[in-house]
C-alpha positions in Angstrom: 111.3 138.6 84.2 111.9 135.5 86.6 114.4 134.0 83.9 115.9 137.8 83.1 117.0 137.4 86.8 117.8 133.9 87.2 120.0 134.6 84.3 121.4 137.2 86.1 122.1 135.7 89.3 123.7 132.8 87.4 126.1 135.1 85.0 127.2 136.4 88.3 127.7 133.5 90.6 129.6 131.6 87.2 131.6 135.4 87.4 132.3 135.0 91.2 133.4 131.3 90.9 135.8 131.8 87.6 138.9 133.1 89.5 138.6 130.3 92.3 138.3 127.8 89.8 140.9 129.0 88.2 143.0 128.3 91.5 142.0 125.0 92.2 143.1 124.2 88.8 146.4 125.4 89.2 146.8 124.1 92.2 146.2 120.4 91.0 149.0 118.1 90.9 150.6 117.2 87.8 149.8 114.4 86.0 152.1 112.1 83.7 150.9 112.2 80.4 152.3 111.3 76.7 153.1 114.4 75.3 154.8 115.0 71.5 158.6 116.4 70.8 159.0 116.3 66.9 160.1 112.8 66.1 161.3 112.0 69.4 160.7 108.2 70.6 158.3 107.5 74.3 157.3 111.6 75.0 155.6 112.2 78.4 155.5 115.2 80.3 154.9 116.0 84.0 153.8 118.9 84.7 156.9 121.1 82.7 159.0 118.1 83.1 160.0 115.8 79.9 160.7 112.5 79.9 161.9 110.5 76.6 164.1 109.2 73.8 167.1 110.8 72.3 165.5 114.1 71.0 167.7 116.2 68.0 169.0 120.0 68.5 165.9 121.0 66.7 163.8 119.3 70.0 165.9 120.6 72.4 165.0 124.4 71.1 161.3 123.3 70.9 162.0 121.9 74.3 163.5 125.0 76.0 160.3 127.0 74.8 158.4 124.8 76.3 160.6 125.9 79.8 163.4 123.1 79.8 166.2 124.7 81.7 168.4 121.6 82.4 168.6 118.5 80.2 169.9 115.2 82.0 171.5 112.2 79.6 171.3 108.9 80.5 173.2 108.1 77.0 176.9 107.5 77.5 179.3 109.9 75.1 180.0 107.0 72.5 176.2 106.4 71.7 175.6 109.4 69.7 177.7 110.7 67.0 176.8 115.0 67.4 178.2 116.7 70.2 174.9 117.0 72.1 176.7 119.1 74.8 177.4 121.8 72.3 174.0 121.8 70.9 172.7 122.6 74.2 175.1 125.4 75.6 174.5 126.8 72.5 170.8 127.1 73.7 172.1 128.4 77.1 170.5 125.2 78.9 172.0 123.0 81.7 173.5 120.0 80.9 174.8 116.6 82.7 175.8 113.7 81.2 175.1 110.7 83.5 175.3 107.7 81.1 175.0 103.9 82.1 174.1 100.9 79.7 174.8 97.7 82.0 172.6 97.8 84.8 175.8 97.2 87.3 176.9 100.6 85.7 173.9 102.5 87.1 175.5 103.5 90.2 174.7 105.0 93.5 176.6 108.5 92.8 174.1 108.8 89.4 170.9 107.8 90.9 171.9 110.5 93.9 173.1 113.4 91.2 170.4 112.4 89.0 167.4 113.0 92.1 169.0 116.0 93.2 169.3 117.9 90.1 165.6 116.9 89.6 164.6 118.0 93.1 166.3 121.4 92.7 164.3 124.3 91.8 167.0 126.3 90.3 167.4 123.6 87.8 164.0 122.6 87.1 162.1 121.9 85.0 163.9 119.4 83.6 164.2 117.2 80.4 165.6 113.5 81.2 166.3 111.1 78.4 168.2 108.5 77.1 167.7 106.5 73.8 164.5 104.9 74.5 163.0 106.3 78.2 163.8 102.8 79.5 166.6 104.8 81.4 164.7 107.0 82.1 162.2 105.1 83.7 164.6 103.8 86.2 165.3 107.1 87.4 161.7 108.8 87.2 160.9 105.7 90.2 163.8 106.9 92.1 163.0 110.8 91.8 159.4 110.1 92.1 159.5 108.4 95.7 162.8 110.3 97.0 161.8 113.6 96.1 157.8 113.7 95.4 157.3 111.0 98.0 155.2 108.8 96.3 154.6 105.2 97.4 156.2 103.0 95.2 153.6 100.9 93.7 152.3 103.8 91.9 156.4 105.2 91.2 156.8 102.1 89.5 153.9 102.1 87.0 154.8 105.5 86.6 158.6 104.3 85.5 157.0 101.2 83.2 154.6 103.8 81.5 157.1 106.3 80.8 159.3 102.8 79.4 161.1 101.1 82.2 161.8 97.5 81.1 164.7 96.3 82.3 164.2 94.4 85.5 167.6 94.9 86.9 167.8 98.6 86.2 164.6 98.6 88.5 166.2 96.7 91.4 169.3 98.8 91.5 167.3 101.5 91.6 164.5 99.9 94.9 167.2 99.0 96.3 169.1 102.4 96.4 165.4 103.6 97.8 165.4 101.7 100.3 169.1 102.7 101.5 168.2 106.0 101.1 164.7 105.7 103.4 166.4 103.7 105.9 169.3 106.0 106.3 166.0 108.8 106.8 164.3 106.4 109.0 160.9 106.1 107.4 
């Protein structure tokens, strides 16, 4: 009889706690992980964000299931040969084509366009690639402390996990932080 009721009163109280369980676990901050897109190259995902490689048409429609509603390019036109901007109005999805290769080609205006598109709810979530993620990188530190606010020790091992290698695309993009956090005086 004892057991009869402690299972009883523990049924109940694990009934009771589900739904606010359930809350605090959606209510947890995203986490960066490595996630999977077909064949693409350097996956992760934040929360319904993607980060990666050059993904094909086939990955942006597995992509936009997923909720993709604008897909960023850090690719510039001449380094694919498919007309990726048909491909994706085809799938009704948002698309801007901010391409750089040198690092003195990553400019202010695309680091700014690239942060506010990603910090704009309308548009988001969003998928932002180039060929390998080390692009992307670079721009996942700027977004990361600009718009999420996080310190930039941990925004920058976020941008070398998700493939950030090139030192210079790194500075351009602290430096442009900093700008940006003096002009808000923080």
């Amino acid at each position: 009889m004892l057991s009869l009721r402690l299972h009883v009163v523990f049924t109940t109280s694990l009934f009771l706690l589900l739904p606010v369980m359930a809350t605090q676990a959606a209510d947890q901050p995203p986490k960066l992980t490595k996630s999977e897109l077909g064949a693409t190259r350097n996956v992760h995902s934040f929360g319904k964000t993607m980060l990666c490689g050059q993904p094909t048409a086939a990955e942006f429609a597995e992509a936009k299931k997923r909720g993709i509603k604008t897909v960023i390019t850090l690719r510039e036109k001449n380094e694919i040969d498919w007309d990726e901007a048909a491909a994706l109005s085809k799938l009704d999805l948002n698309f801007y084509q901010l391409g750089f290769r040198a690092p003195d080609s990553l400019t202010p205006a695309i680091i700014e366009k690239t942060v506010t598109i990603m910090g704009d709810p309308k548009r988001t979530p969003v998928m932002l690639h180039c060929a390998s993620a080390n692009r992307v990188g670079a721009l996942w530190l700027a977004h990361r402390v600009l718009n999420d606010k996080l310190d930039i020790a941990t925004a920058r091992q976020e941008a070398k996990a998700v493939g950030l290698r090139t030192p210079a695309y790194e500075q351009r993009v602290l430096d442009y932080i900093k700008i940006k956090q003096k002009q808000a005086g923080e």
